[in-house]
C-alpha positions in Angstrom: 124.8 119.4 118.3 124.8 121.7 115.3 121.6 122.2 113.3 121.6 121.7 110.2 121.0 125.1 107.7 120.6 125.5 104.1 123.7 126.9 102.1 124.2 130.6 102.7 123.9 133.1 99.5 124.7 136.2 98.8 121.0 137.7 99.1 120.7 136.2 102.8 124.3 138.2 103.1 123.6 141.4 101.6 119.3 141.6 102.7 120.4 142.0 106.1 123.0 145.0 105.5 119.9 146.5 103.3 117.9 146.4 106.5 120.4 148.1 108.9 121.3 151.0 106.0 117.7 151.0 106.4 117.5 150.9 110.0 120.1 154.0 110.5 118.2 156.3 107.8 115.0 155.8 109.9 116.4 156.4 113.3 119.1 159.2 111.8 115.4 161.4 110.8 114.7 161.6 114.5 116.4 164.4 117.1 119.9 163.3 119.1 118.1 163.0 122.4 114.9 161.0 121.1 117.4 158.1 118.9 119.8 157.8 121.7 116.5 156.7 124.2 115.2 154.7 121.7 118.3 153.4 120.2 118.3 152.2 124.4 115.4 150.8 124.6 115.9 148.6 121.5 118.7 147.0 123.2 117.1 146.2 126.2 114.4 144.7 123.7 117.0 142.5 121.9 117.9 141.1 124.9 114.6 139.3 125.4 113.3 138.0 121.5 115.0 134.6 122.1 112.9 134.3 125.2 112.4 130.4 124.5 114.1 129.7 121.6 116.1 126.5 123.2 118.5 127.5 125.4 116.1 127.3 128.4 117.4 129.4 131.6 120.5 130.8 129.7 118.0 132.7 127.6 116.6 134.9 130.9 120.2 135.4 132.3 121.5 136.6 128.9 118.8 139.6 129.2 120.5 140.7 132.9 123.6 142.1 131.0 121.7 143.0 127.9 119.5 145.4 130.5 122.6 146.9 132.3 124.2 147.6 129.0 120.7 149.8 127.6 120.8 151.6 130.4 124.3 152.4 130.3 123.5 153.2 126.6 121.4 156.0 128.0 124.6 157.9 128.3 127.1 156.6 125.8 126.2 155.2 122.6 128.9 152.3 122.6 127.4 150.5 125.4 124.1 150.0 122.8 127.7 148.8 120.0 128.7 146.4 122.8 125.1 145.3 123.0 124.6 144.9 119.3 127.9 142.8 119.6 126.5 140.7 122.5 123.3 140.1 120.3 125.6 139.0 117.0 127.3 136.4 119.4 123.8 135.2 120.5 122.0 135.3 117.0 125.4 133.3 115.9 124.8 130.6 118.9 121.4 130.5 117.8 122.1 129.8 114.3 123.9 127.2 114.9 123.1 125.5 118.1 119.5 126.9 119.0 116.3 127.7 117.7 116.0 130.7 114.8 114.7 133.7 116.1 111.8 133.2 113.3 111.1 129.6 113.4 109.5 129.6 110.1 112.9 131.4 108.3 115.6 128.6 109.3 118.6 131.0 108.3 116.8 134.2 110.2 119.7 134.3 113.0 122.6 134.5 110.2 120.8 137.2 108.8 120.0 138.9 112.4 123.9 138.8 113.0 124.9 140.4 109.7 122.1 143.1 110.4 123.6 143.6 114.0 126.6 144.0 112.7 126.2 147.0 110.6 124.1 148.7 113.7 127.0 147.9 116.3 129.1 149.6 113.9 127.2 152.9 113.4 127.0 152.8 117.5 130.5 152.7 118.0 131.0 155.7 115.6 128.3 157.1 118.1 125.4 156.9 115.7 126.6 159.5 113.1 123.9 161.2 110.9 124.8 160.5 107.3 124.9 163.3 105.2 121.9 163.2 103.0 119.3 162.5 105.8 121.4 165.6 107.9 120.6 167.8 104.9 117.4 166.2 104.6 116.2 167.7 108.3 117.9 171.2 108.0 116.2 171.9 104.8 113.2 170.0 104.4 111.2 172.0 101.4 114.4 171.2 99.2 113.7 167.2 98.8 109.5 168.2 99.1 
């Protein structure tokens, strides 16, 4: 059965892709080596925050491909894209079948899945470093 939802806007569209613009500045300041581990072990993370959000057992067995694809990540950045992608589809079941991954924000999985979307993106690109925050690390006392 389909839960209901309140009527989507254009702020619960466009929040979500402020976060991940956000989310690839922050992770873009840190060395190659140290956002590719990390950008692994967030993966792995996303595969467990629905832990219990209403799907019962599928829940724990959607963490098992969720785990093999971070630590593939470890040595190509699309298998964290493919993992962002495996997220969108289960923020999207979620949404509208499950439990929100905040129970107290009814329309947090919508936004989790337009946030995940901008981050698989910027993984399959392998994780470029935009411009600004690539001229922001070479020459640091310029933006001091």
């Amino acid at each position: 059965m389909i839960v209901p939802r309140p009527p989507i806007d254009i702020l619960q569209i466009v929040s979500p892709l402020v976060v991940s613009v956000i989310y690839v500045g922050v992770m873009s300041l840190l060395t190659e080596r140290a956002r590719h581990r990390l950008s692994a072990l967030i993966i792995a993370g996303a595969g467990g925050v629905y832990f219990g959000a209403g799907f019962g057992l599928w829940e724990p067995f959607f963490a098992i491909p969720m785990f093999w694809l971070a630590y593939r990540g470890l040595d190509n950045y699309r298998y964290i894209g493919v993992g962002w992608i495996f997220h969108i589809i289960w923020d999207i079941l979620h949404h509208l079948y499950g439990n929100p991954i905040l129970p107290f924000i009814p329309m947090s999985s919508f936004g989790c899945a337009i946030c995940d979307s901008g981050l698989a993106l910027w993984y399959f690109m392998n994780a470029p470093v935009p411009s600004f925050f690539l001229q922001m690390r070479t020459s640091p006392k310029q933006f001091r």
